[in-house]
Backbone atoms as SQL, in Angstrom:
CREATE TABLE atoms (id INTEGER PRIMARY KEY, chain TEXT, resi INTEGER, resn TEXT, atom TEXT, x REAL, y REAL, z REAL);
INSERT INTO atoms VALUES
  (1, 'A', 1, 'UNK', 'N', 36.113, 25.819, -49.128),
  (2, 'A', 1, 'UNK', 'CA', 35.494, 27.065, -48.733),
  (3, 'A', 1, 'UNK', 'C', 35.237, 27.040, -47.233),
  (4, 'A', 2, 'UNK', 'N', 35.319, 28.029, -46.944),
  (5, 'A', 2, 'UNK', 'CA', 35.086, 28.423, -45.118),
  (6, 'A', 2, 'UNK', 'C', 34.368, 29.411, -44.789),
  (7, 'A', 3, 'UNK', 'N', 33.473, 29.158, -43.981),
  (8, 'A', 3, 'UNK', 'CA', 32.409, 30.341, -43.616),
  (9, 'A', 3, 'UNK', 'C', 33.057, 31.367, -42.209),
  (10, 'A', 4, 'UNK', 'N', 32.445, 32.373, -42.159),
  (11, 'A', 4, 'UNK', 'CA', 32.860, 32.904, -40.894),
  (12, 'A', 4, 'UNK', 'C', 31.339, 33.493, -40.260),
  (13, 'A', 5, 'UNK', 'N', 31.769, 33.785, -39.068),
  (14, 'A', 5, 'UNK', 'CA', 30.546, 34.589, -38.409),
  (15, 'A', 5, 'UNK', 'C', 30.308, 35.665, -38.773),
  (16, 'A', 6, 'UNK', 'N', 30.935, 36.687, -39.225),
  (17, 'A', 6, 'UNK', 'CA', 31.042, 37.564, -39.662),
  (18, 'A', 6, 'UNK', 'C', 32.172, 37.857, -41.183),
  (19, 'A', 7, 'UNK', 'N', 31.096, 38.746, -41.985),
  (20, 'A', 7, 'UNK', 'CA', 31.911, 38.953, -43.470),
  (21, 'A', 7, 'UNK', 'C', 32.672, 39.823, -42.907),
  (22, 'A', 8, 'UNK', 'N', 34.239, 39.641, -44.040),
  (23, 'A', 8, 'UNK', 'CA', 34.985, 40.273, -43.734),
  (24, 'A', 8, 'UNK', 'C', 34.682, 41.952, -44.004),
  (25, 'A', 9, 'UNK', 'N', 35.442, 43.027, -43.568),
  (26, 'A', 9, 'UNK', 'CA', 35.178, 44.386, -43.666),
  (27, 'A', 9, 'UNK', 'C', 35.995, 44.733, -45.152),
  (28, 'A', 10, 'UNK', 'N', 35.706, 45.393, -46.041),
  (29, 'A', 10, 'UNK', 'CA', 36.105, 46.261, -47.056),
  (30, 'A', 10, 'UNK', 'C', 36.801, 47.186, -46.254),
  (31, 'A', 11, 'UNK', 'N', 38.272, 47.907, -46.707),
  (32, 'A', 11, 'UNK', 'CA', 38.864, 49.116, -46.027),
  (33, 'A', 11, 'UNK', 'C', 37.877, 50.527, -46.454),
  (34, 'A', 12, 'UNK', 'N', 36.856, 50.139, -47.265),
  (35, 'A', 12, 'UNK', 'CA', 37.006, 51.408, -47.386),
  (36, 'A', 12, 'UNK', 'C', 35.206, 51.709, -46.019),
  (37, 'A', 13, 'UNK', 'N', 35.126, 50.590, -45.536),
  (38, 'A', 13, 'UNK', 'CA', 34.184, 50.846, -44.180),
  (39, 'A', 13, 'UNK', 'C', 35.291, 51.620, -43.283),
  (40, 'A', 14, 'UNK', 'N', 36.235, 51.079, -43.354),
  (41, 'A', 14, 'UNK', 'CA', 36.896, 51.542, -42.592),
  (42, 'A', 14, 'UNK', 'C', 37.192, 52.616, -42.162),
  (43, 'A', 15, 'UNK', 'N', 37.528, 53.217, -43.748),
  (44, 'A', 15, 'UNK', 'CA', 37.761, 54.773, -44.190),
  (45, 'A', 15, 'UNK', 'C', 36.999, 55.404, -43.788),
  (46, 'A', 16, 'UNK', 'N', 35.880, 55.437, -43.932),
  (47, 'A', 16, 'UNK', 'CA', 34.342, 55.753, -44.036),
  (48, 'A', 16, 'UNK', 'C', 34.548, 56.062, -42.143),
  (49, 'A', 17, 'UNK', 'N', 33.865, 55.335, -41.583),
  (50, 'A', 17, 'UNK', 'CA', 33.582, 55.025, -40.155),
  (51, 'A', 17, 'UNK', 'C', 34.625, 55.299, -39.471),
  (52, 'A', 18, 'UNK', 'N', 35.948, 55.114, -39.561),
  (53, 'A', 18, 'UNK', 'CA', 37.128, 55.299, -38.807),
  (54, 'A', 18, 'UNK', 'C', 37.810, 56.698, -38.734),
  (55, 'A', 19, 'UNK', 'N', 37.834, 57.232, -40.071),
  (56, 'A', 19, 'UNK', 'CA', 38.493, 58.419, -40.615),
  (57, 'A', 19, 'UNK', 'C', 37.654, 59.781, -40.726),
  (58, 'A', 20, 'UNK', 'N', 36.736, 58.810, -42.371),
  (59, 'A', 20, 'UNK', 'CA', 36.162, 60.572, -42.459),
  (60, 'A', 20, 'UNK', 'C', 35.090, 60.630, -41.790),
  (61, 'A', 21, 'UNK', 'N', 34.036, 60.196, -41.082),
  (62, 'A', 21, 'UNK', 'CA', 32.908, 60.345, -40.325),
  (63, 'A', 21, 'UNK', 'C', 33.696, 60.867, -38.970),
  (64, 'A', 22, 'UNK', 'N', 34.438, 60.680, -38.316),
  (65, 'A', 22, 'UNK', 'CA', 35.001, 61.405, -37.011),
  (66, 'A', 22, 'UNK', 'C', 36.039, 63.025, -37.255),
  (67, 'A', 23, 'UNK', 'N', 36.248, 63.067, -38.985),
  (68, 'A', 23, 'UNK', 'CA', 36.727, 63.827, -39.003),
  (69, 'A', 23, 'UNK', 'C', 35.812, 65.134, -39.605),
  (70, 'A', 24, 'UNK', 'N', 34.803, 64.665, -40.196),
  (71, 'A', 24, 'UNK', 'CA', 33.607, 65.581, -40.928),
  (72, 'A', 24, 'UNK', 'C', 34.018, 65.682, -42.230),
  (73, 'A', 25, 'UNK', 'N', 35.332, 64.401, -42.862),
  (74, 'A', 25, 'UNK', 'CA', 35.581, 64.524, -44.058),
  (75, 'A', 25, 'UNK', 'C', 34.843, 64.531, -45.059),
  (76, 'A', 26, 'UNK', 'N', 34.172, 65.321, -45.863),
  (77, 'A', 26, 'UNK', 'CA', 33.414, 64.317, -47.071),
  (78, 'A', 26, 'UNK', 'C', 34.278, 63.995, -48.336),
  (79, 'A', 27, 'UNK', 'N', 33.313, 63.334, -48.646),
  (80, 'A', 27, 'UNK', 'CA', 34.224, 62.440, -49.901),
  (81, 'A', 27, 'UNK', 'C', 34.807, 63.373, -51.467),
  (82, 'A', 28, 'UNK', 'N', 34.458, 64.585, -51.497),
  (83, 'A', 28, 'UNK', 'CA', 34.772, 65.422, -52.223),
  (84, 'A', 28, 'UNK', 'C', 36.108, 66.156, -51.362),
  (85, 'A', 29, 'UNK', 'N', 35.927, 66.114, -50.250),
  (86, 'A', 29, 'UNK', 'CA', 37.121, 67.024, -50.034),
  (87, 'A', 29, 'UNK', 'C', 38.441, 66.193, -49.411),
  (88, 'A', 30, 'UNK', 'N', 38.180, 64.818, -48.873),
  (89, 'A', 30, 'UNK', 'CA', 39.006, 63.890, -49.032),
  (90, 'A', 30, 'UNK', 'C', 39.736, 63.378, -50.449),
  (91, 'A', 31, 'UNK', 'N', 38.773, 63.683, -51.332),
  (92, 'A', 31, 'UNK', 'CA', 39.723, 63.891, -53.188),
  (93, 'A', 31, 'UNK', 'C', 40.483, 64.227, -53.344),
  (94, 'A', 32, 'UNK', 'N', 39.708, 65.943, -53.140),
  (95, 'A', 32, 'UNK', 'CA', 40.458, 67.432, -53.279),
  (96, 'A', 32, 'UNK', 'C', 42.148, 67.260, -52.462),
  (97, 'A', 33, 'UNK', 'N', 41.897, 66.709, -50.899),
  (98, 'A', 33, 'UNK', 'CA', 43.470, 66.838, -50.542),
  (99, 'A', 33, 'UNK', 'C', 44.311, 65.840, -50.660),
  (100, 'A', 34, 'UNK', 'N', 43.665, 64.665, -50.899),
  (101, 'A', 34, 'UNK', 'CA', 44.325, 63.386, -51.888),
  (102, 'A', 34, 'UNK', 'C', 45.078, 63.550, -53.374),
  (103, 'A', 35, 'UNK', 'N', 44.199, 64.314, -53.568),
  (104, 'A', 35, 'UNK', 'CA', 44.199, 64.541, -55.385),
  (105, 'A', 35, 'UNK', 'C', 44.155, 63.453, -56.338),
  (106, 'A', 36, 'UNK', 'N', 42.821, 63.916, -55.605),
  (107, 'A', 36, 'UNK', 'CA', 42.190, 62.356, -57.129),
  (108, 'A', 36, 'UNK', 'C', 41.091, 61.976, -57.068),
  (109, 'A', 37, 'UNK', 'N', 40.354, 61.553, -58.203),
  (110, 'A', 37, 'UNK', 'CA', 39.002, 61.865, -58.614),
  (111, 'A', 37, 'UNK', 'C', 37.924, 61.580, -57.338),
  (112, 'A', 38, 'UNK', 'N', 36.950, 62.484, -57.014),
  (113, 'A', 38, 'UNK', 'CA', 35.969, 62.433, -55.698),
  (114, 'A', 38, 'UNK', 'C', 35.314, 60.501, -56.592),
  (115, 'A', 39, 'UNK', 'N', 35.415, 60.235, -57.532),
  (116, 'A', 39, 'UNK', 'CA', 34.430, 58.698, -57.705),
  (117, 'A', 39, 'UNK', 'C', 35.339, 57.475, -57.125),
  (118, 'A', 40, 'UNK', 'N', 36.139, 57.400, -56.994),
  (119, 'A', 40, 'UNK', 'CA', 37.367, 56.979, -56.630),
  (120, 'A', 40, 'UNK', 'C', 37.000, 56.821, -55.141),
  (121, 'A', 41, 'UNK', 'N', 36.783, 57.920, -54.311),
  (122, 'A', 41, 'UNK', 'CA', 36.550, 57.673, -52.775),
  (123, 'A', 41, 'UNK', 'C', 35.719, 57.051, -52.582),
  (124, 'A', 42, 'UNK', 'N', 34.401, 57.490, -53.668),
  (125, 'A', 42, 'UNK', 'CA', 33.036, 56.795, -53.520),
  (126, 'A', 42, 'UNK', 'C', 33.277, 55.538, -53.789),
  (127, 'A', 43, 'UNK', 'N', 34.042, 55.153, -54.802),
  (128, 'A', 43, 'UNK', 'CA', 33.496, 53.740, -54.852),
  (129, 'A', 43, 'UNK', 'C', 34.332, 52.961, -54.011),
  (130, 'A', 44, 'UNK', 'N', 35.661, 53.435, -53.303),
  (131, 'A', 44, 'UNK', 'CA', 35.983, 52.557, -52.147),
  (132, 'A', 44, 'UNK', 'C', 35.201, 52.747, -51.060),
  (133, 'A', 45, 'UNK', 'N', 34.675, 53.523, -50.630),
  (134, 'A', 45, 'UNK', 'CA', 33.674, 53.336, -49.485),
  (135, 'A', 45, 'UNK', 'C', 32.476, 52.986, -49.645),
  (136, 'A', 46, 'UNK', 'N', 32.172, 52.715, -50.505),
  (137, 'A', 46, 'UNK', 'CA', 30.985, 51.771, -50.868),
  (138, 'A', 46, 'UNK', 'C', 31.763, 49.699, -51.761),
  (139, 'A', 47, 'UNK', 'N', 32.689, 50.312, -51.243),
  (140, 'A', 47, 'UNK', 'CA', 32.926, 48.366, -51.790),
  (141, 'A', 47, 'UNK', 'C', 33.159, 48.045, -52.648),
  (142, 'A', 48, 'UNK', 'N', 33.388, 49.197, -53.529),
  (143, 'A', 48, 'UNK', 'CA', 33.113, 48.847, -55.398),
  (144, 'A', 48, 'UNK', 'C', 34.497, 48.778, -55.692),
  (145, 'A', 49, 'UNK', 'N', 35.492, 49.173, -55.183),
  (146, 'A', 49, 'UNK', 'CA', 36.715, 49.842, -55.941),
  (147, 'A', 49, 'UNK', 'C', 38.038, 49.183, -54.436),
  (148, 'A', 50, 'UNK', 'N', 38.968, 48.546, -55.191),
  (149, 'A', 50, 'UNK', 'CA', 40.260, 48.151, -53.657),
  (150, 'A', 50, 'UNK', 'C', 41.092, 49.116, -54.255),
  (151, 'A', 51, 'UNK', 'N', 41.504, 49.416, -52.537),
  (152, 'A', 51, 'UNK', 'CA', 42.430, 50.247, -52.023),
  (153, 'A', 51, 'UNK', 'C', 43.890, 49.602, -52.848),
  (154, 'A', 52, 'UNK', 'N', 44.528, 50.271, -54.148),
  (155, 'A', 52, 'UNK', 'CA', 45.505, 50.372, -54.833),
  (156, 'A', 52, 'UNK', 'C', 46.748, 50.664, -54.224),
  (157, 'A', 53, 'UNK', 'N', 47.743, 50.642, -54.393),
  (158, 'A', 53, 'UNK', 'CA', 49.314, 51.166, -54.084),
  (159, 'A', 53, 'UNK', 'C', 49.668, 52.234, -53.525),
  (160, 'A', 54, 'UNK', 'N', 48.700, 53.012, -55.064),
  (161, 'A', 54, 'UNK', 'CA', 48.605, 54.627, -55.352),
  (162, 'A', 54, 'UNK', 'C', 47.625, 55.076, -54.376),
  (163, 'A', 55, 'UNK', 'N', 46.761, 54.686, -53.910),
  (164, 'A', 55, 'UNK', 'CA', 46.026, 55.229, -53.273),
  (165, 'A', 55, 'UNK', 'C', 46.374, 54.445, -51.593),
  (166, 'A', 56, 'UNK', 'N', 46.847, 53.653, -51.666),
  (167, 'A', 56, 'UNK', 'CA', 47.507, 53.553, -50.212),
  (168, 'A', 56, 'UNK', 'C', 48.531, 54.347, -49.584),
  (169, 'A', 57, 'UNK', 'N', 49.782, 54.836, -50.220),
  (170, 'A', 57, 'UNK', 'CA', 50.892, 55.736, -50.817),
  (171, 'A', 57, 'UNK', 'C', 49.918, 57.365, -50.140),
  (172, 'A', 58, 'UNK', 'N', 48.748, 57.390, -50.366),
  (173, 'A', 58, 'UNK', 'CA', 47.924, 58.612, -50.819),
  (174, 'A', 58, 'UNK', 'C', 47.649, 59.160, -49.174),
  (175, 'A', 59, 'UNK', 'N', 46.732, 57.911, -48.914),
  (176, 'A', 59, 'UNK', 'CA', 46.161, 58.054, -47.365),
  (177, 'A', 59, 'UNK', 'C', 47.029, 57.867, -46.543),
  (178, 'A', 60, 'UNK', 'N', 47.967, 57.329, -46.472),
  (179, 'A', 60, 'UNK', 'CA', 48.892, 57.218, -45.726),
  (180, 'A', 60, 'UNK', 'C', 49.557, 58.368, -45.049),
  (181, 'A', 61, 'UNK', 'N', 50.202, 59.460, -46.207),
  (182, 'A', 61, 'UNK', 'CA', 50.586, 60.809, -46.427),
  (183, 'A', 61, 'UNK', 'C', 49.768, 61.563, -45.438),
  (184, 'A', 62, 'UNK', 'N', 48.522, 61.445, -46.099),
  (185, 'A', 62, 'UNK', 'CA', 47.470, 62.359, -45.546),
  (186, 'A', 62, 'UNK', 'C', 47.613, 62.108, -44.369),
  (187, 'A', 63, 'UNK', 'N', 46.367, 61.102, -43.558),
  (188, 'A', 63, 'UNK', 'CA', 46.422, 60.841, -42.318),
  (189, 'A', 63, 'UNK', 'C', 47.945, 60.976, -41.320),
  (190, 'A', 64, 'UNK', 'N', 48.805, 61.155, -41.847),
  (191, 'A', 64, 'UNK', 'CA', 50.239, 60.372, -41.209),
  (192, 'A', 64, 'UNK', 'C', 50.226, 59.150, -40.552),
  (193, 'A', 65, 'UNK', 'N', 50.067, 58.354, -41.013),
  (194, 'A', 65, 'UNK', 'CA', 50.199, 56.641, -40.627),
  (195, 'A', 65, 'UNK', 'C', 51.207, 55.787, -42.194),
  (196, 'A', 66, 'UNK', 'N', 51.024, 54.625, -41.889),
  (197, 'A', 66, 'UNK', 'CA', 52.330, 54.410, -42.216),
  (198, 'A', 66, 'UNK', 'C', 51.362, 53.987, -44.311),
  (199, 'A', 67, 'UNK', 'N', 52.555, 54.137, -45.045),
  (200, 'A', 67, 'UNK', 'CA', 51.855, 54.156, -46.804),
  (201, 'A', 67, 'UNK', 'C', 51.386, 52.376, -46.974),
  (202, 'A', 68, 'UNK', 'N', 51.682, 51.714, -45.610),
  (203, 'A', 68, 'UNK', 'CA', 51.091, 50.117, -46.426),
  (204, 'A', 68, 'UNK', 'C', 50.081, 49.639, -45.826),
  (205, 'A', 69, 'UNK', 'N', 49.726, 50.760, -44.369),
  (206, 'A', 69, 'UNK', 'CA', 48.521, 50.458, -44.061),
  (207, 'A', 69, 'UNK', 'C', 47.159, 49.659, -44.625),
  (208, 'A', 70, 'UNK', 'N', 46.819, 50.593, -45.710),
  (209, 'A', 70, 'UNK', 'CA', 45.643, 50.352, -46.421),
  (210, 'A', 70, 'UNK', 'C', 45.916, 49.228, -46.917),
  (211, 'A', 71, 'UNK', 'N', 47.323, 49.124, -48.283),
  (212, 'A', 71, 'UNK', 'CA', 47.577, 48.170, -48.457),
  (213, 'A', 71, 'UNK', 'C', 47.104, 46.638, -48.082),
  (214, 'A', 72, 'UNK', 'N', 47.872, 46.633, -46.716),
  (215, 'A', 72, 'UNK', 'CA', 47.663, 45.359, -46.033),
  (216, 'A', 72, 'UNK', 'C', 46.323, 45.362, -45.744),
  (217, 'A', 73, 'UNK', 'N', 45.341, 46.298, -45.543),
  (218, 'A', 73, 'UNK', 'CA', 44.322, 46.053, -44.878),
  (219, 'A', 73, 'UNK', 'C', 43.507, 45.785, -46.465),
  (220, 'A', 74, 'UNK', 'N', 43.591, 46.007, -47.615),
  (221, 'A', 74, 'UNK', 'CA', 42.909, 45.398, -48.596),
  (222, 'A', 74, 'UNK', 'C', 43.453, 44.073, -49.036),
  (223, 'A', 75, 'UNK', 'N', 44.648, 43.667, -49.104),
  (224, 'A', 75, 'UNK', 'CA', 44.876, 42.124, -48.811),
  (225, 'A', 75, 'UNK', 'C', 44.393, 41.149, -48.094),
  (226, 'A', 76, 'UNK', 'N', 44.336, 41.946, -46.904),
  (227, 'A', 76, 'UNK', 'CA', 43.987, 40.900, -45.524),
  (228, 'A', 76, 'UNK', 'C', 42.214, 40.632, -46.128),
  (229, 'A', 77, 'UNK', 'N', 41.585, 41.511, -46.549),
  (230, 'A', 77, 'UNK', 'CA', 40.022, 41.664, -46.892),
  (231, 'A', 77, 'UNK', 'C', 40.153, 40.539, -48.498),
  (232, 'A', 78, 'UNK', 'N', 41.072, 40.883, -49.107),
  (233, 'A', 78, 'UNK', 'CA', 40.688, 39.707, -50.528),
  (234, 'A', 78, 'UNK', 'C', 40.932, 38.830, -50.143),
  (235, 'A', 79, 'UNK', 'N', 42.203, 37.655, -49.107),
  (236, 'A', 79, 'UNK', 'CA', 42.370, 36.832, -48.708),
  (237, 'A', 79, 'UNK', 'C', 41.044, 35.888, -48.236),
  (238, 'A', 80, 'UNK', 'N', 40.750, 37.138, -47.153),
  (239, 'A', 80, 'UNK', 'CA', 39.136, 36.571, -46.532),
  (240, 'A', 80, 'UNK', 'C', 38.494, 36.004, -47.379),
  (241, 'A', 81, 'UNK', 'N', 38.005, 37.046, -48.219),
  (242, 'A', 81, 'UNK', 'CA', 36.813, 36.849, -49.561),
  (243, 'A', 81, 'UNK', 'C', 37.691, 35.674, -50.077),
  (244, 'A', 82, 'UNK', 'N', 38.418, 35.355, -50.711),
  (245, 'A', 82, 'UNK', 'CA', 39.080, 34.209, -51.391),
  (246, 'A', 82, 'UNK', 'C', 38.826, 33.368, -50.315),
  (247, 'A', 83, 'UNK', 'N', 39.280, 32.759, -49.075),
  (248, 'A', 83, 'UNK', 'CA', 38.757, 31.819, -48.789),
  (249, 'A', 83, 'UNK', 'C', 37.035, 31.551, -48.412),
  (250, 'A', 84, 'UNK', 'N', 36.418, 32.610, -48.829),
  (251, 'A', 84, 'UNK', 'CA', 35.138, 31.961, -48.471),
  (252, 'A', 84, 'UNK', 'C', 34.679, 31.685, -49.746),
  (253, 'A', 85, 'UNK', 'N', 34.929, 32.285, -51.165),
  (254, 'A', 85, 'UNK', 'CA', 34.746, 31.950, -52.207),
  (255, 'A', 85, 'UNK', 'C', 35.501, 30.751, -52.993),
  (256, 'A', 86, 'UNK', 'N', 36.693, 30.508, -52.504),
  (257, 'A', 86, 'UNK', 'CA', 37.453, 29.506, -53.259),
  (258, 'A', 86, 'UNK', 'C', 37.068, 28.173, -52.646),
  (259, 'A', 87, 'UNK', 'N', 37.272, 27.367, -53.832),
  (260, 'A', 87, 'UNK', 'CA', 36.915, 25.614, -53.684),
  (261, 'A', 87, 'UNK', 'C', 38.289, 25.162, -53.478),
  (262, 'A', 88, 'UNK', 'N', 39.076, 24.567, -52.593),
  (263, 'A', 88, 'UNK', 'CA', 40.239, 23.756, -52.095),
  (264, 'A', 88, 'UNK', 'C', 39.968, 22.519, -52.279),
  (265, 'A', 89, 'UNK', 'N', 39.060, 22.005, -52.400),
  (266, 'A', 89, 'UNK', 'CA', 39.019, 20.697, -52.043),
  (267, 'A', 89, 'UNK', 'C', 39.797, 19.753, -52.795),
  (268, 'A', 90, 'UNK', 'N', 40.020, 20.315, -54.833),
  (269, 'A', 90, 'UNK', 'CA', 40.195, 19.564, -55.996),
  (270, 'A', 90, 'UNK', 'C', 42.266, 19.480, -55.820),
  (271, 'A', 91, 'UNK', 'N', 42.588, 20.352, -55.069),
  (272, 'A', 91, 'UNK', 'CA', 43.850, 21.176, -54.845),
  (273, 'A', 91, 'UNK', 'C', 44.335, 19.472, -54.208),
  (274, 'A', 92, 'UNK', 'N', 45.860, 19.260, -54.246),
  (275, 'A', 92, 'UNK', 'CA', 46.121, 18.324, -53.974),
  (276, 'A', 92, 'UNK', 'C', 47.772, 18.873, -53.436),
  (277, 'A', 93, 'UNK', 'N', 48.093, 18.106, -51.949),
  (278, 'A', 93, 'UNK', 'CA', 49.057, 18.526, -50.971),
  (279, 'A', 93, 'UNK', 'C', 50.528, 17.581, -51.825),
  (280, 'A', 94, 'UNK', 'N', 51.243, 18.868, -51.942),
  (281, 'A', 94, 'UNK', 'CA', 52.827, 18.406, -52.531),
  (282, 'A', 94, 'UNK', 'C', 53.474, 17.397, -51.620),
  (283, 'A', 95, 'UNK', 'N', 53.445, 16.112, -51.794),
  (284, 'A', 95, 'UNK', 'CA', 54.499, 15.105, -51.009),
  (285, 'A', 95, 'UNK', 'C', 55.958, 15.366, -51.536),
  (286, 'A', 96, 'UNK', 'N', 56.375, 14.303, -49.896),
  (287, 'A', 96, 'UNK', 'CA', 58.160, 14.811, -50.157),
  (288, 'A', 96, 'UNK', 'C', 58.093, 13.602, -51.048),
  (289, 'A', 97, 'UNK', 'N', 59.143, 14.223, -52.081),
  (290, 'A', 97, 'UNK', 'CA', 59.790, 13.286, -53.333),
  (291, 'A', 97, 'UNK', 'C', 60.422, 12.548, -52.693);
């Protein structure tokens, strides 16, 4: 396990702070032109819920930026969390045969 100075960010802070707060989006009408359920937004911008395929595919469209954006940016965030949560230590390094 590895600590950092800072926890990693959830995309959907991102969303939140980056997107719809500069755009006056709210989370009902970011649904509405997504198309798809307003609980869905909520619970990625509150942390509860990762940014899916389908819903990377989604924002992508919308915003015009590229569909793996989010994607990658919810990988890069479980990676984090996995190494600060995972135990390595028991894990043992493949020698050359």
């Amino acid at each position: 396990m590895t600590t950092t100075a800072h926890p990693p960010i959830h995309p959907g802070v991102v969303l939140f702070e980056d997107y719809m707060e500069p755009m006056g989006l709210s989370q009902r009408r970011l649904a509405d032109l997504m198309n798809v359920p307003p609980r869905r937004i909520n619970e990625i911008i509150h942390g509860k819920r990762a940014i899916t395929p389908d819903t990377s595919l989604r924002l992508g469209k919308m915003f015009g930026i590229s569909d793996t954006f989010w994607l990658n940016m919810q990988t890069h965030y479980d990676l984090e969390v996995a190494k600060e949560t995972t135990d390595l230590s028991t894990v043992k390094v493949l020698e050359d045969a």
